[in-house]
C-alpha positions in Angstrom: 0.0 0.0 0.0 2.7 2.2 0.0 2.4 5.1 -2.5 5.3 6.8 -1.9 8.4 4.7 -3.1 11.6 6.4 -3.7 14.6 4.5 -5.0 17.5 5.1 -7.5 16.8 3.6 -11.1 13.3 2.4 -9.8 12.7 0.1 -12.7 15.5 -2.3 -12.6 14.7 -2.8 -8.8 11.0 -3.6 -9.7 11.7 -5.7 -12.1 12.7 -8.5 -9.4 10.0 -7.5 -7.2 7.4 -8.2 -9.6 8.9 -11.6 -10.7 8.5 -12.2 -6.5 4.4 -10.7 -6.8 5.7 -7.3 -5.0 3.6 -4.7 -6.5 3.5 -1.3 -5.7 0.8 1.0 -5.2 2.6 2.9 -7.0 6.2 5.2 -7.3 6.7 8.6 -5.7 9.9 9.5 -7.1 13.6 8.0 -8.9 16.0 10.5 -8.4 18.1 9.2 -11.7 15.0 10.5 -13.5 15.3 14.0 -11.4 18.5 14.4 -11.7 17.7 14.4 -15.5 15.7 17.0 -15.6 17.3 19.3 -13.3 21.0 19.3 -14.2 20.4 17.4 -17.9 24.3 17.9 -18.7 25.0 16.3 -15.5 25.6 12.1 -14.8 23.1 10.8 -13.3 24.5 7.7 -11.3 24.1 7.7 -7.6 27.9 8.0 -7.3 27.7 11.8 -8.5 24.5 12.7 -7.2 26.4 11.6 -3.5 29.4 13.8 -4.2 27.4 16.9 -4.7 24.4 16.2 -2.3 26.2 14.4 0.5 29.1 14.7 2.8 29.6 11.0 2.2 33.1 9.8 1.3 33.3 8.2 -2.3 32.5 4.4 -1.8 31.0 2.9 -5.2 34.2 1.2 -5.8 33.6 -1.0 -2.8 30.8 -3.1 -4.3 29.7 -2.1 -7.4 32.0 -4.5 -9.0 30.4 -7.5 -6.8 31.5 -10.7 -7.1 31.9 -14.4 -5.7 35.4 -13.5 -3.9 34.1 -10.1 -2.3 33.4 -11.2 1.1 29.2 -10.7 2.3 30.5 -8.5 5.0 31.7 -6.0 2.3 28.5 -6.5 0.2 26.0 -5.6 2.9 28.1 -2.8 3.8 28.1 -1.5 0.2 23.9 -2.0 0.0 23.9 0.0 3.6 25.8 2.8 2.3 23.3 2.9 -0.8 20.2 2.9 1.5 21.7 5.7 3.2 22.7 8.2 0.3 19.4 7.6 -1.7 17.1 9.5 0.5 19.4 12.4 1.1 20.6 12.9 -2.6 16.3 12.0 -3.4 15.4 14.5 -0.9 18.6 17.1 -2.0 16.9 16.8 -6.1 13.3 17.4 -5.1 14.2 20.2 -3.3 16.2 21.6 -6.1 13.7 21.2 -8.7 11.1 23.0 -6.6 13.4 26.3 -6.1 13.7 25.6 -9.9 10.2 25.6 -10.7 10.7 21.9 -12.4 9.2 19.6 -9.5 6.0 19.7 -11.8 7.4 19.5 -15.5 9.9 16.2 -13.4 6.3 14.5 -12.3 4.6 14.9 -15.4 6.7 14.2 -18.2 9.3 12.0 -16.6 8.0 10.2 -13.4 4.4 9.6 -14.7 6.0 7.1 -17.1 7.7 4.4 -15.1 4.4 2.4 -15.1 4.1 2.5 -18.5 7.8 1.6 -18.9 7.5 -1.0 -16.5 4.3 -2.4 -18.6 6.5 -2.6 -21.8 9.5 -4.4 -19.8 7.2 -6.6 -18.8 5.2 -7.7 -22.0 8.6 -7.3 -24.4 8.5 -8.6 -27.7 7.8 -11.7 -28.9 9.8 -13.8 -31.0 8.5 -15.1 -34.3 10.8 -18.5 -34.9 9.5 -18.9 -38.4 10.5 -14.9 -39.2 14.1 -15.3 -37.1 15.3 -18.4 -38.6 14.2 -17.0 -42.6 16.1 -13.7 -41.6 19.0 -15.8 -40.2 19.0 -17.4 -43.2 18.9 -14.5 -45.4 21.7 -12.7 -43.9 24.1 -15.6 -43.7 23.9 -16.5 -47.4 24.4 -12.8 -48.2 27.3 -12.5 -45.5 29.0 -15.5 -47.7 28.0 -14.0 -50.9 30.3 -10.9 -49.6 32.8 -12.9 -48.1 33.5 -14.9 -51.7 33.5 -11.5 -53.4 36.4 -9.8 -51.3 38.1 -13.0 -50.9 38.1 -13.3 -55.6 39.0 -9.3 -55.0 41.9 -9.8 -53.1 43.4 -13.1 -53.8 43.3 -15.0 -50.7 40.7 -15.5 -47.5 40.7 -12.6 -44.8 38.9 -12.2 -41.5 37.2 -8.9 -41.8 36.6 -8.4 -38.3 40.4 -8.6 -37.2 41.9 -5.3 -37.1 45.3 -6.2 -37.4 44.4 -8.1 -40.9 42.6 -5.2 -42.1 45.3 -2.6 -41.5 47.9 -5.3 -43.2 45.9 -5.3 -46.5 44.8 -1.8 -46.5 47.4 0.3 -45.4 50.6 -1.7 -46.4 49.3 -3.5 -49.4 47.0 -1.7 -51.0 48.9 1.6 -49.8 45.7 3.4 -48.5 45.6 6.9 -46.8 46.5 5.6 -42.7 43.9 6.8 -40.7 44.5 7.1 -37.3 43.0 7.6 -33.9 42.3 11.0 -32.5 43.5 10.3 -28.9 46.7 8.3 -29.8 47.4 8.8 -32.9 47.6 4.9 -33.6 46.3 3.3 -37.2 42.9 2.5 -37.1 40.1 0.8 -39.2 37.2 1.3 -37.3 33.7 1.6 -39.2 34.0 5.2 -39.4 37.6 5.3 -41.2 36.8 2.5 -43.2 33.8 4.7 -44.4 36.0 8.1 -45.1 38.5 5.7 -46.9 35.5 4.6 -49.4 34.6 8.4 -49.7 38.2 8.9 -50.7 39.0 6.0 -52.9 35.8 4.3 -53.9 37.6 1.2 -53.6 35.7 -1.7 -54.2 37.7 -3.9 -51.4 36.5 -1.2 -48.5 32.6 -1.6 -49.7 33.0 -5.3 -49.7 34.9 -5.2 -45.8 32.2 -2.7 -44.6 28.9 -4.9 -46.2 30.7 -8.3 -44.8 31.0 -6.6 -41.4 27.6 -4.7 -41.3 25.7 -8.0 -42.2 28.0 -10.0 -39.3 26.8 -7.0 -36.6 23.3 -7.7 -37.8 23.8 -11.6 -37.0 25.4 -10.7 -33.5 23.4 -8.4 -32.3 19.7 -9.1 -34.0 19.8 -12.7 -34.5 22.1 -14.6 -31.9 20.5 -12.5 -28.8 20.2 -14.6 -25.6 16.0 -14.4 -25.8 14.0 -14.5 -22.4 12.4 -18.5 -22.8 9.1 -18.6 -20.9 7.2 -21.4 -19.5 4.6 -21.1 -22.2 7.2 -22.0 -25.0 7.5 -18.4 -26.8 10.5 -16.9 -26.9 10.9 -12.8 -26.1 13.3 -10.0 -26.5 13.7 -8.5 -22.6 14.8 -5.2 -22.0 15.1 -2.2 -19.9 13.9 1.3 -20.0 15.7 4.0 -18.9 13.1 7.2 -18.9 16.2 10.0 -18.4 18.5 8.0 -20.5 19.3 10.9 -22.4 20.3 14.8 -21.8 17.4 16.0 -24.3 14.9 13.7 -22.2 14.4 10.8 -24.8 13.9 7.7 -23.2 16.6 4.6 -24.2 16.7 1.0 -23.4 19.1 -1.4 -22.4 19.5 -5.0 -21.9 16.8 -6.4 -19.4 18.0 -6.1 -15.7 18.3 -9.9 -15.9 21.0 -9.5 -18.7 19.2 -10.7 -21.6 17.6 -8.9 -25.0 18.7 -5.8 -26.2 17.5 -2.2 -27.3 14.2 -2.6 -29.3 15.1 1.1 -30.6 18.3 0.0 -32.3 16.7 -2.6 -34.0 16.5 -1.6 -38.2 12.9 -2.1 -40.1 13.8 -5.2 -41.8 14.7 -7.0 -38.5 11.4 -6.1 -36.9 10.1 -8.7 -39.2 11.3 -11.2 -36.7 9.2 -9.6 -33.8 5.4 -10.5 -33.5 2.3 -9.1 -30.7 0.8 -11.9 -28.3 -1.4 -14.2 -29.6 -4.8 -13.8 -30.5 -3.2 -9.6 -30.8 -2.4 -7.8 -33.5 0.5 -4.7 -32.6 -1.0 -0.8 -33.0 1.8 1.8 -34.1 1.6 5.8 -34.0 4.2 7.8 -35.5 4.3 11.3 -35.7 5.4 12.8 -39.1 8.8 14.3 -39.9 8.7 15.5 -36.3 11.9 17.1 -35.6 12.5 18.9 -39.4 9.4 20.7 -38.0 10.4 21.5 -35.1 13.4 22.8 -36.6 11.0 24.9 -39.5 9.1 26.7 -36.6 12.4 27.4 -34.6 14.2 29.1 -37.4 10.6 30.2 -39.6 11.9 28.9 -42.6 9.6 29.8 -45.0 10.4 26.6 -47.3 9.5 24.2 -44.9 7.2 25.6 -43.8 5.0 25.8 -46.9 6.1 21.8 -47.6 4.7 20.9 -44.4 1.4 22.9 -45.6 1.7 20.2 -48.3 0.8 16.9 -49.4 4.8 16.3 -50.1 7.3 14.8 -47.5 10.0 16.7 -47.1 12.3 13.5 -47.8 10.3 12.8 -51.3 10.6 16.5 -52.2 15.0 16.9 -51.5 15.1 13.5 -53.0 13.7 15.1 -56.1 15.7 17.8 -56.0 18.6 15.9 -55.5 18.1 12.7 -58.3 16.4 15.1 -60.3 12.8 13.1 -60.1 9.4 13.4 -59.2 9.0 13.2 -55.7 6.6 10.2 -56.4 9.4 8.6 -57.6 11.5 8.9 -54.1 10.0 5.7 -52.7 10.3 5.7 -49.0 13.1 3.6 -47.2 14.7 3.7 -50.3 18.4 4.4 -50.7 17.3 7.9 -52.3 15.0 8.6 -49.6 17.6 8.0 -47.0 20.0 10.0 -48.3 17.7 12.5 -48.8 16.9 12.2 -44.7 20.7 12.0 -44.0 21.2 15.9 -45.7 17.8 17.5 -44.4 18.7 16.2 -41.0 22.4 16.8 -41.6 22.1 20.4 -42.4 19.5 21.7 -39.8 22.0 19.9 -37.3 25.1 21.7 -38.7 26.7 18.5 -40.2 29.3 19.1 -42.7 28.5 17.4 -46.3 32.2 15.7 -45.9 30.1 13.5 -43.1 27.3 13.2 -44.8 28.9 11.7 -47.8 31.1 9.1 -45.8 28.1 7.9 -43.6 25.3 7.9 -46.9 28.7 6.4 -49.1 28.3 8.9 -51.7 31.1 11.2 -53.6 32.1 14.1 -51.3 31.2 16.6 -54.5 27.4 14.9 -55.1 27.6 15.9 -51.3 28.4 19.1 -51.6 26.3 19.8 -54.3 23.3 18.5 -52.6 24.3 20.6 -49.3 24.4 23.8 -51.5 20.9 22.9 -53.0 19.4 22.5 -49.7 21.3 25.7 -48.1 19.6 28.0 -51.0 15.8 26.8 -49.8 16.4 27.6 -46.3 18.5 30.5 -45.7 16.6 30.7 -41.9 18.1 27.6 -41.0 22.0 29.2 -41.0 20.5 32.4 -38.7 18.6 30.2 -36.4 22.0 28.1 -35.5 23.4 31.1 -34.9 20.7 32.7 -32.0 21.1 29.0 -30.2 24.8 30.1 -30.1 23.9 33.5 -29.0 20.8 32.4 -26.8 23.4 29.6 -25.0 26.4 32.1 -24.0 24.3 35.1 -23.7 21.6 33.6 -21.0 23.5 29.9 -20.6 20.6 27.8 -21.0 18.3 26.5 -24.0 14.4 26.2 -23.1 12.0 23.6 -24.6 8.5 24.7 -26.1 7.6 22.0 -23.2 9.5 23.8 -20.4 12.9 21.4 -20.1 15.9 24.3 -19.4 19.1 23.1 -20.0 21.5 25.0 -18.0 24.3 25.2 -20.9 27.6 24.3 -18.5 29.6 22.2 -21.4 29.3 25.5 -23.5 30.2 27.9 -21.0 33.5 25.6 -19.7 34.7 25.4 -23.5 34.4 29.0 -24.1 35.9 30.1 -20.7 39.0 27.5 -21.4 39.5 28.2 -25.0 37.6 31.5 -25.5 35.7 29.5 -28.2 32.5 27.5 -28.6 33.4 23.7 -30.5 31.5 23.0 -33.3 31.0 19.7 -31.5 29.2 21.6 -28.9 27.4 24.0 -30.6 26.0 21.3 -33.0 24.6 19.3 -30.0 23.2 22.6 -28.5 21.3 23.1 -31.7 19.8 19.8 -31.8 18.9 19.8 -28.2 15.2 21.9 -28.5 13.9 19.7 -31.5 15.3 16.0 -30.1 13.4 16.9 -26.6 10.6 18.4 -27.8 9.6 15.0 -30.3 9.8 12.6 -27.4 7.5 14.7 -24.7 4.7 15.5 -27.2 4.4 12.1 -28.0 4.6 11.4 -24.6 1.9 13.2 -23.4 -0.6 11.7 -26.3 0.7 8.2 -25.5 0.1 8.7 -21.6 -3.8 9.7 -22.7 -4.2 6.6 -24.5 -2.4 4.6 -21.3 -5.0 6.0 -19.3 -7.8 5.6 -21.4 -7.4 1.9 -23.0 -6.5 0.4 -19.4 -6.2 -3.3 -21.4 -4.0 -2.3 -24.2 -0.5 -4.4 -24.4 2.4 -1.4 -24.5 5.6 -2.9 -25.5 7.7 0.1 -26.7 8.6 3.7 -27.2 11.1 5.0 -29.8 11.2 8.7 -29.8 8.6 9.5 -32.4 6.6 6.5 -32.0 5.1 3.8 -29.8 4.1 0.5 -30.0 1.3 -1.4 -28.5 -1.1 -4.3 -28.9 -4.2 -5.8 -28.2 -7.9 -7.0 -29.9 -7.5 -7.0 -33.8 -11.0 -6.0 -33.3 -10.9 -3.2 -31.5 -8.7 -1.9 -34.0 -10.9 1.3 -35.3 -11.6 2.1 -31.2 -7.9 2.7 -30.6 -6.8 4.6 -33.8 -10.2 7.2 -32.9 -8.3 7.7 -29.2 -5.1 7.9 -30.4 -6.0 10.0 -32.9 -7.6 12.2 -30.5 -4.3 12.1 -27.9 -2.3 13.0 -30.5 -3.6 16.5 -30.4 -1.0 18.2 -28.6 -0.5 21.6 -29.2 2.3 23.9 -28.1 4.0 27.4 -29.0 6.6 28.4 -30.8 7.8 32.0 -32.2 4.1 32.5 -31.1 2.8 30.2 -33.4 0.2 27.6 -32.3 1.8 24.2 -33.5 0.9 20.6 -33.5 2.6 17.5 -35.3 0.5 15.3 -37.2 1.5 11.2 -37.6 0.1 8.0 -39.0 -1.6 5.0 -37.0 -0.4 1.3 -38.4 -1.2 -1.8 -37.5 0.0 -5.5 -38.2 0.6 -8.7 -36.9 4.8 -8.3 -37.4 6.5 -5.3 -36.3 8.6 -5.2 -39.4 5.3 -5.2 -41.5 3.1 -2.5 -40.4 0.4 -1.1 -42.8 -1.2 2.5 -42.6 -4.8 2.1 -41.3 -7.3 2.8 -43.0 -10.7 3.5 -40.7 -13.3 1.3 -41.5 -11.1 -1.9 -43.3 -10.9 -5.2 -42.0 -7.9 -5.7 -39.4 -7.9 -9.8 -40.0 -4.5 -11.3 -40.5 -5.9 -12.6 -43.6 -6.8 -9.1 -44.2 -3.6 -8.1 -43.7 -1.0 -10.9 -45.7 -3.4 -9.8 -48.9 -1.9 -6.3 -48.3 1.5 -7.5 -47.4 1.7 -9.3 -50.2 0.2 -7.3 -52.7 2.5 -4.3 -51.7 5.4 -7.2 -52.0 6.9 -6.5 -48.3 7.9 -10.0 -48.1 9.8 -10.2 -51.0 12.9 -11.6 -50.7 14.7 -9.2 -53.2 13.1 -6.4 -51.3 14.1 -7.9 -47.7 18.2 -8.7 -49.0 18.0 -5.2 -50.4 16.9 -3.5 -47.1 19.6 -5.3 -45.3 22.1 -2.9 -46.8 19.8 0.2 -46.0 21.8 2.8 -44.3 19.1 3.3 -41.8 
């Protein structure tokens, strides 16, 4: 019955107490998630929090590293010290917030959550065996494909993920530019130099390596995850939640506290395929559209974007065309166009320099450049608004949501007082800190009305601009009229009245969700006739998407 539990990184704690039937009435306060949104430049960990709240000697080296051959004495001693600091560094954070004005904002955009955190830690994701094993399938034979082609390339067999190998054929056979690490100095061929080298060269070796590796990392960490195996035979993908994972205030996830899974954000379209809703469910989706590039065309009143957003046209369709010199209708979404089309609108309103953009999309630094320069012409705005965040960050020394997050700017003002300069490092993440916390909270706050409303929806995860959730295929046209309803969150910018739209899906595999349209049958029969007919399980389609840069 107690209603007012308090407790560092609440989630991971109940995690084990609901496997033991210990269930809350329901959680007061987590001073990790606090912390967050007072100092968001700050760490977070209890072993800060104690160092600036408490008079308490540093002692997380005394146990946090536990471990059959520290002695029990030690370990109790350890938990003691923990039981002790929590409530002065919980009590120390409340009362900051409050003389901040931020207690409120803290309770309702951070601490409301955990249940609904907790719900999707709880339900995960289950695993579709037919889907995994197909996918495991379709990436090995590719991941051979690759290897045979860089082994005819070269002449001989190689192990691309060995460093040492790499750097022997690249750099003293093949006589490649060294690339080297920033802090030592030492030859490296990391993802990112291998990458720039391909910009560089366009050296067919480098695109085999980097394919070869990017379909093993799929394999490691999408397919051969250690899955949670319950005791009605399904297999799921566990995880954790971590509601002030981030400085802007988006949520991230974790392995589960047991260990197991992985982050269901990281995971790419095409492996979602693998991931199905409860049986006898079918999973509901809500993302909101191009959420950040407008955030980013009300901040800086560009008049371009503006006027596409007033459009039919995605923004992504309409650079694409610009770029490939198309119809926008001809920029087919999560296409290699259309994301590197997303890569230089994002790229740009973040400050990225084209050189970037062209090693991470892999294309010529000059089409780069070129596309850059096209883009810069249509929004002139965005170049003056990066500047006031510069000017609004040293002059006052915090940046202020639309939602009412501040971020006291303390990175910003050490640089400058060290080195009389602001890095473009910093300044880039100080321009995309308004838009990146803004997305996550309005979706929050619609997702929390449909939480409270639809009490037997299955929630399962959030991913910045979107959630995921499941229940009665039936009840399909009943959720889409709440959500759609909760999705109407307006806030103010420049004195405009602003509100994001999105688009409800729904589906019986993550990886295969369909815009809904009100009214139409939500059968799975219903819904392989449009899977198939739009050909999303094509295998030609699926091996293609595996190379997606998204």
């Amino acid at each position: 019955d107690n209603d007012k539990l308090r407790n560092q990184n609440i989630v991971y704690d109940l995690d084990y107490l609901l496997d033991y039937g210990c269930e809350p009435a329901a959680v007061d306060f987590d001073p990790m998630i606090g912390m967050n949104v007072l100092w968001p430049e700050f760490p977070k960990g209890l072993d800060f929090t104690t160092s600036i709240f408490t008079r308490y000697p540093y002692y997380k080296d005394e146990g946090k590293t536990w471990g059959k051959r520290v002695p029990d004495q030690q370990v109790w001693t350890y938990n003691c010290k923990d039981m002790v600091a929590t409530p002065e560094t919980t009590e120390a954070i409340i009362h900051e917030l409050k003389e901040r004005k931020l207690f409120d904002l803290c309770q309702q955009r951070s601490t409301a959550f955990i249940p609904i955190v907790m719900e999707m830690m709880r339900n995960r994701l289950r695993l579709d065996r037919t889907w995994h094993s197909k996918l495991a399938d379709i990436l090995a034979t590719e991941r051979i494909k690759k290897h045979q082609q860089l082994t005819a390339l070269i002449g001989r067999d190689i192990n691309v993920k060995s460093s040492q190998q790499i750097q022997t054929l690249l750099y003293d056979e093949l006589r490649l530019p060294i690339k080297k690490k920033r802090v030592n100095g030492q030859p490296t061929v990391d993802e990112y130099s291998l990458k720039e080298l391909r910009a560089e060269t366009n050296n067919p070796v480098l695109a085999c390596i980097l394919e070869e590796r990017h379909l093993r990392t799929k394999e490691s960490n999408y397919i051969n995850v250690t899955f949670d195996s319950d005791p009605d035979g399904e297999l799921y993908l566990g995880y954790m939640g971590n509601i002030g994972g981030t400085k802007t205030g988006r949520w991230s996830y974790s392995k589960s506290p047991k260990w197991r899974g992985s982050s269901p954000q990281t995971i790419p379209k095409i492996m979602r395929l693998m991931y199905a809703p409860p049986q006898g469910s079918c999973f509901w989706q809500r993302d909101l559209s191009q959420a950040e590039a407008r955030i980013v065309a009300w901040l800086s009143n560009c008049r371009f974007l503006l006027d596409v957003f007033d459009s039919p046209i995605k923004i992504h369709k309409l650079v694409g065309s610009r770029i490939f010199k198309k119809p926008p209708a001809d920029i087919i979404a999560d296409s290699l166009e259309y994301d590197i089309s997303k890569r230089v609108v994002h790229g740009y309103d973040y400050k990225m320099q084209s050189r970037k953009i062209a090693i991470l999309a892999n294309v010529p630094y000059d089409f780069a450049e070129n596309a850059y320069q096209q883009y810069a012409k249509e929004v002139p705005e965005i170049d003056e608004w990066h500047k006031q965040v510069k000017e609004t960050a040293l002059k006052t020394g915090r940046l202020v949501t639309p939602i009412g997050r501040i971020r006291e700017c303390f990175q910003a003002a050490g640089a400058v007082t060290n080195i009389g300069q602001l890095p473009d490092e910093t300044w880039r993440d100080l321009i995309s800190y308004v838009p990146q916390s803004t997305v996550p909270d309005v979706l929050n706050e619609g997702m929390l009305k449909v939480w409270s409303q639809l009490p037997w929806i299955k929630w399962h995860q959030q991913g910045h601009d979107s959630y995921l959730c499941s229940g009665d295929p039936s009840r399909t046209e009943e959720v889409y009229q709440v959500a759609e309803k909760a999705a109407e969150v307006h806030f103010s910018i420049r004195g405009r009245d602003c509100w994001i739209p999105g688009e409800f899906q729904w589906g019986y595999l993550w990886g295969a969700m369909l815009p809904y349209k009100p009214g139409e049958s939500t059968t799975r029969d219903a819904w392989e006739q449009r899977c198939n007919t739009e050909g999303i399980f094509e295998e030609k389609k699926i091996t293609e998407k595996l190379y997606s840069l998204f």
